[in-house]
N, C-alpha and C positions, 0 to 999 in steps of 0.2 A: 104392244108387246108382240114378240114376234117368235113364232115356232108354235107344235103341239104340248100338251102336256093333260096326264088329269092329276088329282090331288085326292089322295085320302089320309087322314094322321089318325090312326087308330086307340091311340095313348091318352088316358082320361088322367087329367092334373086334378090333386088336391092342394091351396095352396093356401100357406099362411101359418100363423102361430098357433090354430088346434088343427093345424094336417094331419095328424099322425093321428087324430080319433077316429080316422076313417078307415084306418089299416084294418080293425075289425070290420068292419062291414064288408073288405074284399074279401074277406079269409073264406066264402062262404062259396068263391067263385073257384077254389082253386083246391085240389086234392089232400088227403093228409100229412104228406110226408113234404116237407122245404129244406133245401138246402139254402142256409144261412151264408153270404160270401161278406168279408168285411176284409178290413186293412189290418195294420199294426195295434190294433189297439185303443187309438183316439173315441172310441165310440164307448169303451167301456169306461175311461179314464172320466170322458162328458155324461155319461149318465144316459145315451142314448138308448145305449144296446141293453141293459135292465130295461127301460119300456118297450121296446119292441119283444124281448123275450117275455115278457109279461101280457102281452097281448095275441102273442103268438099259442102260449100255452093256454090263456083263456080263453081262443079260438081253437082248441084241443088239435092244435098240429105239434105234429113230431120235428124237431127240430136237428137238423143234421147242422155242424158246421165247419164250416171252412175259412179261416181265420189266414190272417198274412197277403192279401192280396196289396201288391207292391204298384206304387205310382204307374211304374210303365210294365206293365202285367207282361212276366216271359210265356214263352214256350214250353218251358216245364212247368211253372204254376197252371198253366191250363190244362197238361196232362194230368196233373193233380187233382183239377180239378171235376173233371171227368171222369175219371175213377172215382171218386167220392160218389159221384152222380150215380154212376152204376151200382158199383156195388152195393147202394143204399135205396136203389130203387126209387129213385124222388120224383114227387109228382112236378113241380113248381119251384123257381127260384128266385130269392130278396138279395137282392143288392145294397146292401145299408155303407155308403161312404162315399166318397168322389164320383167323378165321371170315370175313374180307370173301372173299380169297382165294377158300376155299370156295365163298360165298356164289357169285363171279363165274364159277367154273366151273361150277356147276349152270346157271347163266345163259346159258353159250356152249352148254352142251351142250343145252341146249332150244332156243335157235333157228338153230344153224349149218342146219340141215335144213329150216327151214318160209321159205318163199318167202316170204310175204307181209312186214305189219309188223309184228313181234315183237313191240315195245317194245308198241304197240297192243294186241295180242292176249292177251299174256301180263300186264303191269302196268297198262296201263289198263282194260282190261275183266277182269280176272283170271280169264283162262279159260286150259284145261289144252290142253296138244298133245294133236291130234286121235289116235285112237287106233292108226292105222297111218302116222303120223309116224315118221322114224326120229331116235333119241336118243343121242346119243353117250355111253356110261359113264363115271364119274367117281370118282377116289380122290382122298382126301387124306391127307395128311400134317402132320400140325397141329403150331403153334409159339407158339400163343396159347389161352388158356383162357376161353371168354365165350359166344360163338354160339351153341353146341349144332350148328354147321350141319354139324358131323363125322357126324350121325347124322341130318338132318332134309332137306326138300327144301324149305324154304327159300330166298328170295334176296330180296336188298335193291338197288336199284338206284338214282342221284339223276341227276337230268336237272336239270346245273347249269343249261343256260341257261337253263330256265324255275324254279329253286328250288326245285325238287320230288323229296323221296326216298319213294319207295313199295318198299315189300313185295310179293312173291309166293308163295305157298307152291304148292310143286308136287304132284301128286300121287308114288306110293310110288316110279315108274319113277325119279324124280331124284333119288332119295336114293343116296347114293355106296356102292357096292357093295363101298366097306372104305374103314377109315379106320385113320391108326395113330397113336400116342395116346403119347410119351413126354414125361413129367412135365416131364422134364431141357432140353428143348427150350423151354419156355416160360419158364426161368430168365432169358433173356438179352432177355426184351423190355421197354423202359422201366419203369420204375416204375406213370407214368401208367397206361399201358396195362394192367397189372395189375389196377389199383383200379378202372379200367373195367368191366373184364372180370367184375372181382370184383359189381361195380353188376348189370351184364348180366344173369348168373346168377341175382340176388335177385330180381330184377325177374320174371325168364321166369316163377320158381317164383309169386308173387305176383300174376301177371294169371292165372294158371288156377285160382289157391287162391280168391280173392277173388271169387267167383260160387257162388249158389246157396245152400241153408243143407238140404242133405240130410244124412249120416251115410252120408261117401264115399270110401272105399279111399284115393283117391285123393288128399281131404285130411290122411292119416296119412303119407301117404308125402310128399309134399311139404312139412309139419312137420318129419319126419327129414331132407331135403336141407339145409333154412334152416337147423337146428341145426348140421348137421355144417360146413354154409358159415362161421356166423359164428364157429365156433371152427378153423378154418382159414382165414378170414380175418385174423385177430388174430394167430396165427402166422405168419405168411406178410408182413404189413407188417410187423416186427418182424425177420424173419429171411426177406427175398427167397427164398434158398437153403435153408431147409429143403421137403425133400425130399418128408415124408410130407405137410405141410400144400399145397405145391404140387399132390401125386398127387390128393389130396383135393377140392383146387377143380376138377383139370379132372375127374376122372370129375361130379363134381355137377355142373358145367356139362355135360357128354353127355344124363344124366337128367334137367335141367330142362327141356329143350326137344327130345326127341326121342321126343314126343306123347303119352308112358305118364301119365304124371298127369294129363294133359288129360281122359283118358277121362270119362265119364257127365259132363262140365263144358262150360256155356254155355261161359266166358271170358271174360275183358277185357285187350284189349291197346289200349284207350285210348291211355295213358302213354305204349306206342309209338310211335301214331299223331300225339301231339303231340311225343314227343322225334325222331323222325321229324323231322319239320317244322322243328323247334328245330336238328337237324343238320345242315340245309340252308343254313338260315341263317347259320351260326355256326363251321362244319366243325368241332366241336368232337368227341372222341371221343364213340362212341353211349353206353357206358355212364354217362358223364355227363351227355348230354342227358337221358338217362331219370332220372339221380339229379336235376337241377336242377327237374324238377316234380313229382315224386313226391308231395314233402310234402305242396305244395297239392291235389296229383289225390287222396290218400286220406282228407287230413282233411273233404273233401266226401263221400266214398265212405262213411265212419265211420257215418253215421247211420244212414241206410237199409241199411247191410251191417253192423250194431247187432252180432249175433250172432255174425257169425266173424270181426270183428274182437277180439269178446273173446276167442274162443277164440285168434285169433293173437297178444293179448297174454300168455296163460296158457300156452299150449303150446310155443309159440316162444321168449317173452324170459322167463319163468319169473314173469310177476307173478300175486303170491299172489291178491289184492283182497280179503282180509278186510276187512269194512267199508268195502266201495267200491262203488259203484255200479255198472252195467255201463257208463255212460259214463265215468266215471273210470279202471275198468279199460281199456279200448279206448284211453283216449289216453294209458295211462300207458303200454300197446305202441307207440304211433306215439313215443312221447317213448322209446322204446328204440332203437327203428328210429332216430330221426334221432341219437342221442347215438354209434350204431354207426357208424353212416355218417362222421360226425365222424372216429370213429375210426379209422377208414381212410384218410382224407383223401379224404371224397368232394363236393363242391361240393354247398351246399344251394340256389341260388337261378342263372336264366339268365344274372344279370349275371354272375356271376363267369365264366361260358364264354363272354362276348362278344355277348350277345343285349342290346340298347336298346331302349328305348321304341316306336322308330321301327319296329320290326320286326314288333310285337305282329302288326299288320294282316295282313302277310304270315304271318305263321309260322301264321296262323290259320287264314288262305286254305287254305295249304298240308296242311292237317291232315284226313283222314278221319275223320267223325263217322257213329258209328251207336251204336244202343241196347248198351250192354256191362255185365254185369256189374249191379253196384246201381246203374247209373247212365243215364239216359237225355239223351248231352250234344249241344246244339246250339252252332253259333258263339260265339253270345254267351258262352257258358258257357266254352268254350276260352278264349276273350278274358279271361273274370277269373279261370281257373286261371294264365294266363298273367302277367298283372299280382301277381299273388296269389305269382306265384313269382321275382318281379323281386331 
């Protein structure tokens, strides 16, 4: 492994079918007053949000809420949410729903406390609260399997009026100080959203595998995630309701992106930075934005990432390549990769999620480009991954 790095994940998992009888026992770490963040509704329709409100009030907290948090959380839901924060004086905040969910409480609770302009501070210049900032703590309670953001400080924000969704990654203080993690809960969210999710996960493992060509802990263990993914994925479109294949995807989804494989690894979150972009555009679920370019972003990537693309054809989809080239092998993995995807019903190109011709300009604009991975990409180069993926 090559480079420095240290490691700390500060986030304690409760995981399984009685997760949630642990919620009580946090309640004890954290002040009276919670703000509540949820979605559209899914949680009361499933029966969730009565047990949590049920536990929350027998843990004698005050319950503030803030309902409506949307897949790709805006810039005004956050202002929203921040003012709730304030003016209600909260001590702690639950995140009950998806990774966006998640994702938007990390986000309140980095800038209910810093006066100035957050959005500026934190997503445009991506810099960290200053170090005697005060942070408000964050739990969640997850109902979708995709983000990792159960276990990361992460946050994804989109400032519709200007068409721009950007990333932040926080330092360790925003990472949620527990998260609880029941299989059974993610049963009940659309199909789409699944095979999203399902995208999401391959994708996290795949921007940190795809860098470097050392002989790295960390590419063994990220091979074992993809394996156990795509045969849990295959069970899981076939049968929603199985249980073990469901348990499966969400702990892989916790380990793809809660920065342990990342270790001694450049990166490349490219594919984000234009599916990003693409989501802005399009509001199309993330994991499908990320699937709609994927093809084109790695069969450019293939050559000059020559080497670990074969090994992710051999280790991953199991190709032998007796009497094959190392190009042949490499793309007889991408022709795995996209034949799986298929198989899930994952969208292979932007038209199908709503992205035109017209848009190419903008979604291009909107994309951060820096050197990642085997790739050194500028605009123009977005522009024909972009076309390339029409």
């Amino acid at each position: 492994m090559q480079g420095n790095f240290s490691y700390h994940n500060p986030t304690k998992l409760y995981f399984g079918e009685d997760s949630l009888n642990y919620l009580k026992d946090e309640l004890k770490n954290f002040g009276p007053v919670v703000l509540l963040n949820y979605g559209s509704g899914s949680v009361k329709r499933n029966g969730i949000y009565d047990q949590v409100i049920a536990i929350l009030k027998g843990g004698g907290k005050s319950i503030v809420e803030n309902p409506g948090v949307m897949s790709n959380p805006t810039l005004e839901k956050l202002r929203e949410g921040i003012q709730i924060a304030r003016d209600n004086k909260v001590d702690w905040i639950l995140a009950l729903g998806g990774g966006s969910v998640c994702d938007y409480s990390k986000a309140v609770a980095a800038s209910v406390y810093y006066d100035g302009d957050y959005w500026d501070k934190f997503w445009l210049k991506q810099e960290q609260p200053d170090a005697d900032q005060k942070l408000l703590p964050v739990g969640c309670i997850l109902t979708m399997a995709g983000t990792g953001s159960e276990m990361n400080a992460g946050t994804v924000i989109t400032d519709a009026e200007h068409t721009f969704k950007v990333g932040h990654v926080f330092d360790d203080r925003l990472m949620p100080k527990f998260s609880i993690l029941n299989p059974k809960f993610t049963m009940t969210v659309p199909d789409n959203q699944m095979k999203a999710g399902i995208y999401d996960i391959m994708n996290h493992i795949m921007e940190q595998y795809f860098s470097d060509f050392d002989d790295n802990t960390s590419d063994y263990l990220s091979e074992g995630l993809m394996r156990s993914l795509i045969v849990a994925s295959r069970k899981a479109v076939k049968n929603p309701q199985d249980y073990e294949a469901r348990s499966n995807i969400m702990w892989t989804a916790t380990w793809a992106l809660n920065t342990l494989i990342g270790l001694g690894k450049r990166e490349d979150w490219m594919v984000h930075m234009i599916g990003h972009s693409v989501g802005a555009w399009t509001h199309a679920p993330h994991g499908y934005c990320l699937a709609a370019v994927s093809m084109a972003y790695y069969r450019r990537a293939m050559k000059p990432g020559l080497p670990k693309f074969v090994r992710f054809a051999k280790n991953v989809w199991n190709v032998q390549g007796d009497g094959m080239t190392d190009e042949q092998i490499a793309e007889a993995g991408l022709v795995a990769l996209k034949s799986w995807m298929l198989e899930v019903g994952l969208p292979l190109t932007i038209s199908e999620i709503g992205a035109t011709p017209d848009m190419i300009p903008g979604i291009t604009g909107g994309t951060i480009c820096y050197p990642a991975g085997y790739l050194d990409l500028k605009p123009e180069d977005i522009t024909e991954i972009l076309k390339d993926s029409l």
